[in-house]
C-alpha angles and dihedrals in degrees: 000000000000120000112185123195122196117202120027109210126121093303102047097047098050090043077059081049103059081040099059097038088053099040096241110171139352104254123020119199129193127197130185138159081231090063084174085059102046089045094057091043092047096049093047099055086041084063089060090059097094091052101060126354130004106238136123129253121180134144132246155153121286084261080059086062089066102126108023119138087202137029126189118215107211093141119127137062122296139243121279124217109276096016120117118218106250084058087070092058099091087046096053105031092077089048091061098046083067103038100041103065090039091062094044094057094049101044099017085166095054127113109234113235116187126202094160119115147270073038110188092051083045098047086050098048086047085046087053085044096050094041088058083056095052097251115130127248094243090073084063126081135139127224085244120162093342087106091043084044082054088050101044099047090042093053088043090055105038079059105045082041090238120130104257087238090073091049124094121185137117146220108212135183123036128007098233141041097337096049117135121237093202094205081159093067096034112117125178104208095348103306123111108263104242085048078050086052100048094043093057101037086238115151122224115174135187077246085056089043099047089051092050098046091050091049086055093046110044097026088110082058105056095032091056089044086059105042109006095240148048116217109131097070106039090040087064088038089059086038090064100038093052092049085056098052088046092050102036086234101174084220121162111234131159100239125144125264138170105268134199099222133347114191096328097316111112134224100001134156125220146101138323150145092274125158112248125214152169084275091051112247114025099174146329122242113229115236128220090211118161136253098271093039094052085044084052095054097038079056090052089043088054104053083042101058088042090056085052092043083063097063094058100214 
């Protein structure tokens, strides 16, 4: 099983990384204008081999890509402190009119995986590009909110004092400022979170849930003010995602995919709960949110379709 990965800064090598460390895959290509750069990348994480999976990582051209059943976009430049994802769009929009269909041709079978900010605008502008080729909408997703859904579930927990695992609960809508913590829909083993509450004398105030909400949000923000840059996260974030799609593992994950309407708004493309399979998206579960929930994410597919109204496809 091929994995390629396009672009080989900080998010594309860890996402190797994770790769690497959970055995994802068989063959693992990396391709970059900067080849110096990919091949370095390449033979370090190579050396790591013996102490976790064997499989093979090399790097390559995008004819190197032909066979992969999956193929990472992590090309492009990166956000800069300060900075808030949709004002990367005009940066990165030019880089993948050139690497798409690159890819494509290379690995026309491949399912289209995109890590690039600002992701949702980006996933949609692949999902254009791949259309043109004749490949379907379905063998393109984003990461989207999985890594904000991680956040958001790890922080729940540490705070209810329950393992993440045992927490379900999403961020949905855009990957950025207008995303939707959905607290109305979050159970803890299978109880509704304020009856888990209540069952267990734990407190969780609008104060707890502010704080938490904040510490979702905004977490791309700090993280970039103290170090300039996120990687680990969303490098495991693309690691499981891409072991789904390998292994047509039917899982439920809140990436981003082109969707027909969202609360009014048409052909938009965000995230949602959708099942994820060997073919890339397999469906989208609908959601009872609220009425403040469903405004919220009117208001996130909004700012996302203006965002795609200003590319003018």
């Amino acid at each position: 099983m091929k994995v390629g990965i396009v672009g080989t800064g900080f998010v594309g090598s860890t996402a190797a990384y994770a790769m690497v460390m959970n055995g994802v895959g068989r063959e693992i290509v990396l391709v970059d204008k900067n080849e110096a750069r990919a091949k370095a990348e390449a033979d370090d994480l190579f050396h790591a081999v013996p102490f976790s999976h064997p499989l093979t990582v090399r790097s390559g051209s995008y004819a190197d890509l032909d066979g992969a059943a999956v193929v990472i976009l992590a090309a492009g430049v990166n956000q800069k402190p300060g900075e808030t994802r949709l004002q990367l769009l005009e940066r990165n929009s030019a880089i993948f009119a050139d690497v798409v269909p690159a890819v494509l041709n290379a690995a026309p079978k491949a399912v289209l995986v995109v890590a690039t900010n600002p992701v949702d605008i980006m996933t949609h502008l692949t999902t254009h590009f791949a259309e043109k080729l004749g490949v379907p909408a379905h063998r393109v997703l984003g990461s989207g909110t999985t890594l904000d859904t991680a956040r958001f579930r790890t922080l729940l927990g540490t705070h209810l004092g329950i393992d993440a695992h045992h927490v379900h609960a999403y961020v949905i809508g855009e990957h950025g400022d207008s995303e939707v913590l959905t607290w109305s829909l979050a159970t803890v083993g299978g109880m509704a979170l304020d009856d888990f509450c209540a069952a267990r004398s734990v407190a969780l105030t609008p104060e707890n849930r502010a704080r938490i909400d904040e510490r979702v949000r905004r977490a791309a923000y700090h993280i970039i003010g103290g170090k300039g840059a996120t990687y680990y996260g969303i490098g495991s974030a693309l690691a499981r995602i891409v072991n789904v799609v390998l292994h047509d593992q039917r899982a439920i994950l809140s990436v981003c995919g082109r969707t027909e309407d969202v609360c009014g708004v048409r052909d938009v493309t965000l995230s949602l709960p959708r099942v994820v399979g060997g073919q890339g998206l397999v469906a989208t579960i609908p959601l009872a949110l609220g009425e403040t929930e469903n405004a919220a994410l009117k208001t996130s597919a909004s700012v996302i379709r203006t965002a795609i109204d200003s590319l003018k496809l």
